[in-house]
C-alpha positions in Angstrom: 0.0 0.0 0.0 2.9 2.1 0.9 4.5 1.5 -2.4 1.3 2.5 -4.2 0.7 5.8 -2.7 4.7 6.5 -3.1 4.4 6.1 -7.2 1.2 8.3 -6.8 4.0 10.8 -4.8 6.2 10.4 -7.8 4.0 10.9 -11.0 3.0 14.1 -9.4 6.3 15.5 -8.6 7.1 14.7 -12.1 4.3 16.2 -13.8 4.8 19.3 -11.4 8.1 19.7 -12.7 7.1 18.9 -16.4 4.1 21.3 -16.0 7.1 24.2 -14.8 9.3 23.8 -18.2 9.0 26.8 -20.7 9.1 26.4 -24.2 12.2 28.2 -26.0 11.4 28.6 -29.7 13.0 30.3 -32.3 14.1 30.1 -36.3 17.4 29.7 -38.1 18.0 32.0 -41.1 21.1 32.4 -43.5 23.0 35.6 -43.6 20.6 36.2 -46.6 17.5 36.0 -44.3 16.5 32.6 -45.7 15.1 30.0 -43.1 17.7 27.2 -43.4 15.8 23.6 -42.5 17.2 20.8 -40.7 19.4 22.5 -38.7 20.9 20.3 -35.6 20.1 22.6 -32.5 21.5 20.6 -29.3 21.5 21.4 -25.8 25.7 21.4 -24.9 25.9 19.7 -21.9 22.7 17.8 -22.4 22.0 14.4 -24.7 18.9 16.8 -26.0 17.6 18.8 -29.4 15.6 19.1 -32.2 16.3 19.8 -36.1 14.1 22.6 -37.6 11.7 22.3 -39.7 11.3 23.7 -43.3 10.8 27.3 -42.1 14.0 27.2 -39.9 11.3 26.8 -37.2 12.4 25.2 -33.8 11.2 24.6 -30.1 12.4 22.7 -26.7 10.8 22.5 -23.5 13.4 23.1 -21.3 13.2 24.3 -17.8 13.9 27.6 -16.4 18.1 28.6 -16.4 21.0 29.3 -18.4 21.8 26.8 -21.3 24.4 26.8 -24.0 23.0 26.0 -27.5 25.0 24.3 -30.4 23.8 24.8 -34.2 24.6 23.0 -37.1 24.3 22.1 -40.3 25.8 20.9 -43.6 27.1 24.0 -45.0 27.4 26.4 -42.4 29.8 27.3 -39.7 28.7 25.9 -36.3 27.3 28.4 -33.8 27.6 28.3 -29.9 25.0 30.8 -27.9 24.4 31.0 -24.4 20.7 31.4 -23.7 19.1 32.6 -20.0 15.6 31.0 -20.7 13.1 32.9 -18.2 9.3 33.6 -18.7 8.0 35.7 -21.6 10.9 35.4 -23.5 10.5 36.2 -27.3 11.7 33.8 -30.0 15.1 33.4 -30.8 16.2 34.9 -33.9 19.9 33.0 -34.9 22.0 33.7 -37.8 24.4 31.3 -39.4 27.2 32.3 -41.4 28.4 30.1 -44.9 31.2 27.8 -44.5 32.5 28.4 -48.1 35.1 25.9 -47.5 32.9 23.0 -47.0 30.4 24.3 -49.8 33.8 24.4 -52.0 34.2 20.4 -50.9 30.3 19.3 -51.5 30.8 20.8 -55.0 33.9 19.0 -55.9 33.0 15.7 -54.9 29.3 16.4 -56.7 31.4 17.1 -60.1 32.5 13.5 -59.9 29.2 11.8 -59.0 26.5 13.9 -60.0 26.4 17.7 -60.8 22.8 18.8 -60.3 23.9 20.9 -57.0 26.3 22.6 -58.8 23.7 23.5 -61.1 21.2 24.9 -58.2 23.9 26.7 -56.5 24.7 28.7 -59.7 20.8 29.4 -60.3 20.3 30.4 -56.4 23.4 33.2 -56.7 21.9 34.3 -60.5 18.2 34.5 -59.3 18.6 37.5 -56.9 19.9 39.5 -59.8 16.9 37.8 -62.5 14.5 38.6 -60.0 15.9 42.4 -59.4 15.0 42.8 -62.8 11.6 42.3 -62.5 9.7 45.5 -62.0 6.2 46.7 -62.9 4.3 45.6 -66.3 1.3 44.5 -67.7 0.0 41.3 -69.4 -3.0 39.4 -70.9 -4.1 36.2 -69.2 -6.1 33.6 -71.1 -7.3 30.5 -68.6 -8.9 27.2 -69.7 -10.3 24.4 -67.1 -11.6 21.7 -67.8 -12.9 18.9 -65.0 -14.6 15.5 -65.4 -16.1 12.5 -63.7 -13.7 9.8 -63.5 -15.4 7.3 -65.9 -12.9 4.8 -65.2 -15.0 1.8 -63.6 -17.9 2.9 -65.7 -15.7 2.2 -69.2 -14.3 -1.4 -67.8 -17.7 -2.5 -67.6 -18.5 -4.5 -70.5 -22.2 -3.8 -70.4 -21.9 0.3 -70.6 -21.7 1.1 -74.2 -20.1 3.8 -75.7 -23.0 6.1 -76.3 -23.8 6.0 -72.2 -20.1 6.9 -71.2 -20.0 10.0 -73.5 -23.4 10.8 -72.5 -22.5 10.9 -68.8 -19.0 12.9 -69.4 -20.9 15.2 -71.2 -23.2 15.6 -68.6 -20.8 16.1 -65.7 -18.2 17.3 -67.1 -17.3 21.1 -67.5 -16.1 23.7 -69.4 -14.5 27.9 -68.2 -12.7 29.8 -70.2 -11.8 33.3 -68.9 -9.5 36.3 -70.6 -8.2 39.0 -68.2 -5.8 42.3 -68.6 -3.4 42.2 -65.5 -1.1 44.3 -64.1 1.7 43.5 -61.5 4.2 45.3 -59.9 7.1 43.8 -57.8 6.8 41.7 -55.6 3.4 41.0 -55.0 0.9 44.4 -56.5 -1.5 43.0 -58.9 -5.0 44.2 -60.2 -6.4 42.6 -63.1 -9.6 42.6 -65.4 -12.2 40.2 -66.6 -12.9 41.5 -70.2 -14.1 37.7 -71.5 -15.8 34.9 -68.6 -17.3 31.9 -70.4 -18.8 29.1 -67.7 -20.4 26.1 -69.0 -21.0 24.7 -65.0 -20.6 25.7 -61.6 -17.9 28.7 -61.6 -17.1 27.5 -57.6 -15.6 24.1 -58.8 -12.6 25.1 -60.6 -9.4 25.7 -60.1 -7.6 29.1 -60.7 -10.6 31.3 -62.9 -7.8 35.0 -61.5 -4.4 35.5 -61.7 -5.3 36.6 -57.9 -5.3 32.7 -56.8 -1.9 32.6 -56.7 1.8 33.8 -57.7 3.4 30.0 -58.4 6.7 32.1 -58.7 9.3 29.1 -57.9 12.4 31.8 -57.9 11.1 32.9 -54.3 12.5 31.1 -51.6 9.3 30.7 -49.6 5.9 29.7 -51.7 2.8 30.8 -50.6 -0.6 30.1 -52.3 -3.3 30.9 -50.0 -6.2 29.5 -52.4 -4.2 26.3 -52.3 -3.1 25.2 -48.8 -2.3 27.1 -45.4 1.0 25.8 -45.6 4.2 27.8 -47.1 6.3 25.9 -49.0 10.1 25.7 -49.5 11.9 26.1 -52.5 14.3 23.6 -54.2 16.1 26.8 -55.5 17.2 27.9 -52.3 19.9 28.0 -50.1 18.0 26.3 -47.2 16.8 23.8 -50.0 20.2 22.7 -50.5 20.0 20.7 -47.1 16.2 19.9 -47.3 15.8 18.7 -51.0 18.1 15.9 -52.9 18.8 16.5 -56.3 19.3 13.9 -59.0 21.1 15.4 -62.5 19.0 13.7 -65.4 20.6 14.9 -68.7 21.5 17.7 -70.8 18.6 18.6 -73.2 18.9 20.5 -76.2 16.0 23.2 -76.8 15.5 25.9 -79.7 19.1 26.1 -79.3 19.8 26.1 -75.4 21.1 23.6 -73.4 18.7 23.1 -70.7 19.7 20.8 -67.4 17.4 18.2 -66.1 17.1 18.1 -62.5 15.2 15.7 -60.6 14.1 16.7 -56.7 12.7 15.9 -53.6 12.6 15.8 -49.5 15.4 14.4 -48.3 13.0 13.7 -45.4 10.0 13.5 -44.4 8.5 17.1 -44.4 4.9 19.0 -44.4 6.2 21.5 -47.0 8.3 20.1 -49.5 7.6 19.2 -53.2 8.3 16.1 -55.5 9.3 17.5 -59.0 11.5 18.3 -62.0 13.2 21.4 -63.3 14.7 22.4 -66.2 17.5 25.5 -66.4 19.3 27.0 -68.8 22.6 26.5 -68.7 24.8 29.7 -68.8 22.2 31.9 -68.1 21.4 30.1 -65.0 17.3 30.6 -65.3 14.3 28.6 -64.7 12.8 27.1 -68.1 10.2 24.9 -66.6 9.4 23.9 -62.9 7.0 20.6 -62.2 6.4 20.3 -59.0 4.0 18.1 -57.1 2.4 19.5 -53.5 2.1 17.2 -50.9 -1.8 16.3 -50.2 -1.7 16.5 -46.8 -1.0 20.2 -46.8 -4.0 20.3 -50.2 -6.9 18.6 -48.4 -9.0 19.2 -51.1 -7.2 18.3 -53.6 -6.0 13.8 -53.2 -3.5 15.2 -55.6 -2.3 18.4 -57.5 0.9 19.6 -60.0 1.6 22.5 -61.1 3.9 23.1 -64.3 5.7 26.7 -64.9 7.4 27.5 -68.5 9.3 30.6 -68.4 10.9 32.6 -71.2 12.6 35.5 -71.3 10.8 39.1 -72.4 12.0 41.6 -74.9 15.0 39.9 -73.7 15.5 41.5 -70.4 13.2 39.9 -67.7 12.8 35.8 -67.1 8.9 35.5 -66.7 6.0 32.9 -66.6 4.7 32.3 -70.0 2.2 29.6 -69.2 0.8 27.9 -65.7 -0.7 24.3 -66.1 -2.3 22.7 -63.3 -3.4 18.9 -63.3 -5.5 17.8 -60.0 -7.9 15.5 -58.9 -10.5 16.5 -55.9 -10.8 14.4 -52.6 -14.2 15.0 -52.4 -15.7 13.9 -55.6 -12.6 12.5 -57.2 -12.8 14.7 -60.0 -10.2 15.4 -62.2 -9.2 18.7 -63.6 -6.7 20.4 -65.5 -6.4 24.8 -66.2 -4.3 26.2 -68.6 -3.2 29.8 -68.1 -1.2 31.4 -71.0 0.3 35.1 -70.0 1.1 37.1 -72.9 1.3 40.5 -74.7 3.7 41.4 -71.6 4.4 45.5 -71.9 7.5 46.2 -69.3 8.0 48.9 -67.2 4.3 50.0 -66.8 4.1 53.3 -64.9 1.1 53.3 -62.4 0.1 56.0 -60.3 0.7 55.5 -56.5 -2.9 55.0 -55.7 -3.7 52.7 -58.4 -2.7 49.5 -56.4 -5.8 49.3 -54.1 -8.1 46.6 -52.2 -10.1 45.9 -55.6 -7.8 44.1 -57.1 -10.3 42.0 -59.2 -13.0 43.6 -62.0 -15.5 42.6 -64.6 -16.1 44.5 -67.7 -19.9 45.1 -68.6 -19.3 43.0 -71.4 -17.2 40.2 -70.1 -20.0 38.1 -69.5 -21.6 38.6 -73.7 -18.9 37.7 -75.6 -19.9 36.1 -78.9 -18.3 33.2 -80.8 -15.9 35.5 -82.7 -14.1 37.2 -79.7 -13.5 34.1 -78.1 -11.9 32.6 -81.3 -9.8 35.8 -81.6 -8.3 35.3 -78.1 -8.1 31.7 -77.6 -4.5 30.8 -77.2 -5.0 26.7 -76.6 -7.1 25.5 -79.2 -10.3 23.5 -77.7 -10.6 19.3 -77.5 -12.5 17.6 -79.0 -14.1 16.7 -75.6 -14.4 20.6 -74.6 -16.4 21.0 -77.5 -18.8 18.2 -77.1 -18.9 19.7 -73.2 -19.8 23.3 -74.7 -22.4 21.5 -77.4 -24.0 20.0 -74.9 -24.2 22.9 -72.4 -25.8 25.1 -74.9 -28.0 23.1 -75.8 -29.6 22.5 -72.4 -29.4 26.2 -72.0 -31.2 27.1 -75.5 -33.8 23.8 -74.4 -34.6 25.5 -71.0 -34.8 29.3 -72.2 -37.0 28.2 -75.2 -40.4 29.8 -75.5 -42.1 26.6 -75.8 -40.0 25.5 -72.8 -41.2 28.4 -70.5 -44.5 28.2 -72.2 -45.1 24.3 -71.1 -43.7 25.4 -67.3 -46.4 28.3 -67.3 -48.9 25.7 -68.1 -47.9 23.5 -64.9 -47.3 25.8 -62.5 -50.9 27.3 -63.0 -52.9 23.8 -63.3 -54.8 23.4 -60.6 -54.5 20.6 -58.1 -56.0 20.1 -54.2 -52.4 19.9 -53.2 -51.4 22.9 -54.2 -54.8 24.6 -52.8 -54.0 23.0 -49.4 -50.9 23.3 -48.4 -49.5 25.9 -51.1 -52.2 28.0 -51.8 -52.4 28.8 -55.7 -50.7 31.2 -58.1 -50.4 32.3 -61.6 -48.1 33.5 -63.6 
């Protein structure tokens, strides 16, 4: 009995003294500001730490004292700080210098095996200056989505015919197509223009109808799409990528003339905000050609998967921009599948706008957007339809013209003004 209430003694002394330890958080950035993941931040004379996480984020529960804390990582000098953790003190902001010796040995010994980090390291010190270039200017966006039933199981079955599977993707499939006049200004300014909206379907269930959804710009070293996940994602052309992402060099590739380099990537861990993906940079120039990157779908809930593909080119032969977004995704929810093609052109550099002209509208309609005939849309469409988009489009109109028909609306007059008991009873009766 003794024994028992002595263990009772002891799991509350210990939760006492669990309850009293403080948390001391804090993030690890470069000299350059960036967050640097899985950084090895130990307690000196204790067998404790952590690692931070993809935003250089960290935290320890630690009781109240003095403590000396050791960081490190491949890459960068190891730091020593002494830290007095009391109460209500803020996060810790540390600062870790290059070790351009080491840096100097990782790239040697990747020359001989495989050069793809020697290929990011040269983009990540020429993107700063590519990026610098970009100021303020003004584009034209034109965005296709499609989405579709998965008719998968429905075509295996021998007994479904042909006719009854196009009927149903017809009928539950859908069709937007939507042209806008956008201007940006660096970094993140934009205000754009709907001058053309054509929805066959529910406008709510696609993906990315405004450039406002999202800047996929993979030369920043943090990515945030707010209309995509909660989650900011980390970069595989950054410096704290270097230690979060592995690299594998695929091949040089020829293209219009350029020499592009392959480079496959991904976590090097497990991680909430990393990607899976390919790029593709030119070589001497050091610039981005094409990104693919896959999100992880736990940080997309509603998404069971989503890609997103960025070609850049360069402008008037000054600035490195996107020339065309194309997202490929399939819902959670409905296991939809849907793809939206943006194509950003007609790009005019160096647009002047007045101080004032960057407000909180950032999105408009024209009064015509919504009446564009046949002609305009043929005049403006960059990526020629499918042959499934047009049967989607057929069919759309076709219910429309079949429900706004005179006869139609004449034959729903007629039954909503016959006269039953039901109606008199519990409705009451009206007539149009």
């Amino acid at each position: 009995m003794n024994r028992y209430w002595l263990m009772i003694i002891l799991l509350c002394l210990v939760s006492a003294a669990h309850g009293q330890n403080l948390l001391l958080k804090g993030h690890v950035y470069s000299s350059k500001m960036e967050p640097i993941p899985l950084v090895d931040v130990r307690i000196k004379t204790l067998q404790r730490g952590t690692v931070t996480n993809e935003l250089g984020y960290f935290e320890l529960s630690l009781a109240e004292g003095r403590y000396e804390l050791v960081y490190s990582a491949p890459g960068f000098k190891t730091l020593v700080s002494v830290v007095i953790l009391q109460k209500d003190m803020p996060d810790q902001q540390v600062l870790l210098e290059e070790d351009g010796h080491l840096i100097g040995e990782v790239s040697i010994v990747s020359k001989r095996k495989d050069q793809s980090k020697d290929v990011i390291r040269k983009t990540i010190e020429e993107k700063d200056k590519l990026q610098q270039e970009v100021g303020s200017y003004r584009f034209e966006a034109y965005i296709k989505a499609f989405e579709s039933a998965d008719f998968s199981k429905m075509e295996a079955k021998p007994k479904k015919g042909k006719d009854s599977v196009s009927l149903a993707r017809e009928a539950f499939s859908e069709f937007a197509e939507v042209m806008l006049q956008v201007d940006r200004a660096y970094p993140d300014k934009i205000k754009e223009e709907r001058v053309g909206v054509n929805i066959k379907g529910n406008k709510h269930d696609f993906y990315y109808l405004s450039c406002t959804e999202g800047d996929y710009n993979f030369y920043a070293n943090l990515i945030r799409i707010p209309s995509l996940s909660i989650a900011t994602f980390l970069s595989p052309l950054s410096r704290a990528g270097l230690i979060a992402y592995r690299y594998k060099y695929l091949g040089l590739e020829a293209d219009s003339g350029k020499m592009l380099h392959h480079i496959y990537f991904k976590p090097s861990q497990s991680s909430n905000a990393l990607f899976e993906g390919e790029v593709w940079i030119e070589d001497g120039v050091w610039a981005i050609r094409k990104m693919k990157a896959a999100f992880p779908n736990h940080q997309t809930p509603e998404f069971k998967s989503f890609e997103a593909t960025v070609t850049y080119e360069r402008i008037q032969d000054r600035m490195w921009l996107p020339v065309q977004y194309d997202f490929s995704y399939q819902k959670s929810a409905n296991k939809k599948k849907g793809r939206t093609l943006v194509k950003f052109d007609k790009y005019v550099l160096d647009t002047a706008f007045k101080k004032s002209y960057f407000n909180t509208e950032v999105s408009a309609t024209s009064d015509s957007a919504y009446h564009r005939d046949t002609t305009f849309w043929s005049s403006v469409r960059s990526v020629p339809l499918t042959t499934e988009e047009i049967k989607v489009i057929r069919y759309r109109d076709s219910i429309y013209e079949f429900t706004h028909s005179e006869k139609y609306q004449d034959s729903m007059e007629r039954k909503n003004n016959k006269l039953t008991l039901m109606k008199v009873v519990w409705f009451g009766q009206g007539f149009d």
